[in-house]
N, C-alpha and C positions, 0 to 999 in steps of 0.2 A: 650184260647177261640177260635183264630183261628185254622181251624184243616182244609187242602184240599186234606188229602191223598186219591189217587182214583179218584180223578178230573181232566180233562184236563183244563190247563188255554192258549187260542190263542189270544197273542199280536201282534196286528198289526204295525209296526216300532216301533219293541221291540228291537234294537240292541243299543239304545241313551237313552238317557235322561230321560223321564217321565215313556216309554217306557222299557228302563233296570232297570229302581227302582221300577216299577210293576212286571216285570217279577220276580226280584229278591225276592218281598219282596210272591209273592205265593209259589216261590219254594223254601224259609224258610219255610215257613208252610205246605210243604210235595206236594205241584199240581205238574203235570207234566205240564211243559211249553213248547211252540212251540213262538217262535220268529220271525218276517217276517222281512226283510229289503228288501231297494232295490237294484242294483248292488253295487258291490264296497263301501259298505257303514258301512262292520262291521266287527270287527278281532274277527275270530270268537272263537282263542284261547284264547283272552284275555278274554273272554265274557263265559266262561268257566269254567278260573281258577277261575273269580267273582262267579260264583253260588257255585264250587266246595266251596270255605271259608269262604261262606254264610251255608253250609253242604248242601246243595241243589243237585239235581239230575241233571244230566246235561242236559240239556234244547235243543230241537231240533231246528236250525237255519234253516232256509227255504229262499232263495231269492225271492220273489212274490211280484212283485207293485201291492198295495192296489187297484189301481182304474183299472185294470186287470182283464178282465173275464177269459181270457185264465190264468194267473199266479194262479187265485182265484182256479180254477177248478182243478191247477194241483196239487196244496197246498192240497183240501180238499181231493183227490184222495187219495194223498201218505199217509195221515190222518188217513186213514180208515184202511189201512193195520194195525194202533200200537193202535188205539183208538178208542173205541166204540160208544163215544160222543166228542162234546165241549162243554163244561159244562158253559165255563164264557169267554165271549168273550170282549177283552178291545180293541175299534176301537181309537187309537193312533195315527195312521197314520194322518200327515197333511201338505199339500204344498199349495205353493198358491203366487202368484206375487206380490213384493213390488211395491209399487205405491208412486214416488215421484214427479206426477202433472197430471193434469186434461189428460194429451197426453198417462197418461199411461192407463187409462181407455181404456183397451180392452175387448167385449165380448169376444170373444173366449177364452180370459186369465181369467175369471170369471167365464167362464163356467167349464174350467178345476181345478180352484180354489175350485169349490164345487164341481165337481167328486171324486177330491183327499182326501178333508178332510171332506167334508158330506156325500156324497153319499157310502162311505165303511160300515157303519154305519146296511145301508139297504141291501146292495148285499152280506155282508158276513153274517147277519142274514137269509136271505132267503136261501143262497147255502148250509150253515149249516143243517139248515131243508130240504134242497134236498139230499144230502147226507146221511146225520142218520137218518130223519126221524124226529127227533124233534127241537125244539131251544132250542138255551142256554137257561139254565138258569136264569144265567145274563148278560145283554149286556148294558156294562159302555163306553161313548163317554167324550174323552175330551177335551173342550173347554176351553175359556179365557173370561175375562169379556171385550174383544174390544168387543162386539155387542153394550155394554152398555157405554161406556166410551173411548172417542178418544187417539188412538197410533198413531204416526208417522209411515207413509207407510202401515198403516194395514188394509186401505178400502178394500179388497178382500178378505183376512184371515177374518176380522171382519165379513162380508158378508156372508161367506161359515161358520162360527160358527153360525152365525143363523140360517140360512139350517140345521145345524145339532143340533142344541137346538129346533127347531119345530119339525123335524122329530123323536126324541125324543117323544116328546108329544105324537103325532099322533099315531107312532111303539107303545106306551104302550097300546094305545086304539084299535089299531087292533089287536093285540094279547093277549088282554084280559083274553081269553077265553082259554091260552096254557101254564099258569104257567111261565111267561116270567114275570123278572124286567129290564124295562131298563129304567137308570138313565145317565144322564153328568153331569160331573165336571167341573165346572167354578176353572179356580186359576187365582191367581194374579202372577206376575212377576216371572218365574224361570229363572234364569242363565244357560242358556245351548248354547248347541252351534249353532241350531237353533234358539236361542233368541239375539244373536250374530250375528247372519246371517243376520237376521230382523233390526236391530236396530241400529246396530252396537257396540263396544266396547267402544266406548267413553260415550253412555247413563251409563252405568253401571257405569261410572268415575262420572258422573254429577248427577246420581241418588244417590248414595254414599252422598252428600251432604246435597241435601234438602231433603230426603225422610227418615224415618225412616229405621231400620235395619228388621224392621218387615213388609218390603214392600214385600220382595224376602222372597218365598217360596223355599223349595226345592225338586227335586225330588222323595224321601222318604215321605214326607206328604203326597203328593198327591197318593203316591201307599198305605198308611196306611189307606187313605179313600176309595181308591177301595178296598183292600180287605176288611174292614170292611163293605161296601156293597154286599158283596157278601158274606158274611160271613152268611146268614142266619138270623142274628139279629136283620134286617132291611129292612125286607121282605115286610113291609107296606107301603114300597117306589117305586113307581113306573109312570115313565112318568113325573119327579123328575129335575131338572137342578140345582144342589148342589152346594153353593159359597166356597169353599177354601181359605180365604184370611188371616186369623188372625185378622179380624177385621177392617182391615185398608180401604177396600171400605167404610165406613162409615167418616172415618175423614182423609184422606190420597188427602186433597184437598187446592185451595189456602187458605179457612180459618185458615184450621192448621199452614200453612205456614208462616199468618201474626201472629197468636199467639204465633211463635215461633221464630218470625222475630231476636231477639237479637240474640240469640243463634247459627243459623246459619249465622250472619251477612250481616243480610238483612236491617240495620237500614244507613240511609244515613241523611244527613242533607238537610234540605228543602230550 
């Protein structure tokens, strides 16, 4: 049922994680993909061989930081040489400052927090349509439910996902009128190495414990829901912020915790 042959797909920090399982799972289904990273940040033979034994087409790698006007400009330039359009455009990219006490509260690190992970959202939709002439398609952003629910060090990430779940909103309603869906995904927990960066390696030892197995998503769901998005089939969606969890934002709280207090040995004497 999915079919992208003849479609450009531009992933923005498509060389990792949410990012390579998107990029991967379009160019199964026949897209031509273009993958952005920023320096030093991606092997590009490895990244390669993955599409090739996925039967995938090999996928054009592009160095361009996302929050770049000058990279954004040079990207859509070279673009136009191999491609007529960007047909689905998945804004991936997201950086943004751990904050481990009130002294890390910096503006200008807030500000660049939502240039990097909100604001690509908006600049590679509009430079899109400067260059071909039209928008994508579809323009999918992905976010995490910290807006909603507190992480450790995530006050500025959390912060700049709302930037980019309102501009969402808004981006649907301005363009309206241009045959444009744009939708964000919310997920819950992925293991990656950016989630590792964030949090560190020990959460995932202590999460391991009290949290169920269906807490951690993985990279593959979440590109099964983008391309199902853009698949056409779900066309009535639009200005949309999609939860990804398996369910678990609904009981993945202390009450589960005390209801399951024996079993992960949480029972003490009083």
């Amino acid at each position: 049922m999915l079919d992208f042959h003849g479609k450009t797909v531009l992933v923005t920090g498509g060389t990792a994680g949410i990012g390579l399982a998107t990029g991967l799972a379009f160019g199964r289904h026949g897209a031509r993909v273009v993958l952005t990273h920023r320096f030093g940040s991606a092997d590009e033979d490895e990244i390669r061989a993955r599409f090739a034994a996925e039967g995938a087409a090999p996928p054009a790698i592009v160095q361009a930081d996302a929050k770049d006007e000058e990279d954004t400009e040079a990207l859509l330039t070279s673009m136009q040489k191999e491609h007529d359009a960007v047909d689905i455009l998945i804004s991936n990219v997201s950086a943004a400052l751990v904050v481990n006490s009130i002294d890390d509260y910096d503006r200008r690190g807030l500000l660049q927090s939502i240039d990097a992970t909100a604001w690509p959202i908006v600049g590679y939709t509009r430079a899109i349509h400067a260059h071909f002439g039209r928008y994508p398609r579809y323009v999918i952003g992905m976010s995490s439910t910290g807006p909603d629910s507190f992480s450790v060090g995530y006050d500025f990430v959390a912060a700049s996902k709302s930037v980019l779940e309102t501009l969402c909103r808004y981006l649907s309603y301005r363009l309206s009128d241009h045959d444009v869906r744009i939708i964000v995904i919310r997920s819950r927990s992925i293991r990656t190495a950016s989630f590792d960066a964030t949090f560190g390696r020990e959460f995932s030892e202590f999460a391991d414990r009290f949290c169920r197995p269906e807490h951690f998503l993985t990279p593959e769901e979440i590109a099964d829901v983008a391309t199902a998005l853009a698949s056409g089939m779900l066309d009535g969606l639009s200005g949309q912020v999609i939860t990804a969890d398996r369910g678990t934002s609904f009981f993945d709280d202390l009450m589960r915790l005390y209801q399951e207090r024996e079993e992960l040995g949480l029972v003490w004497e009083g």
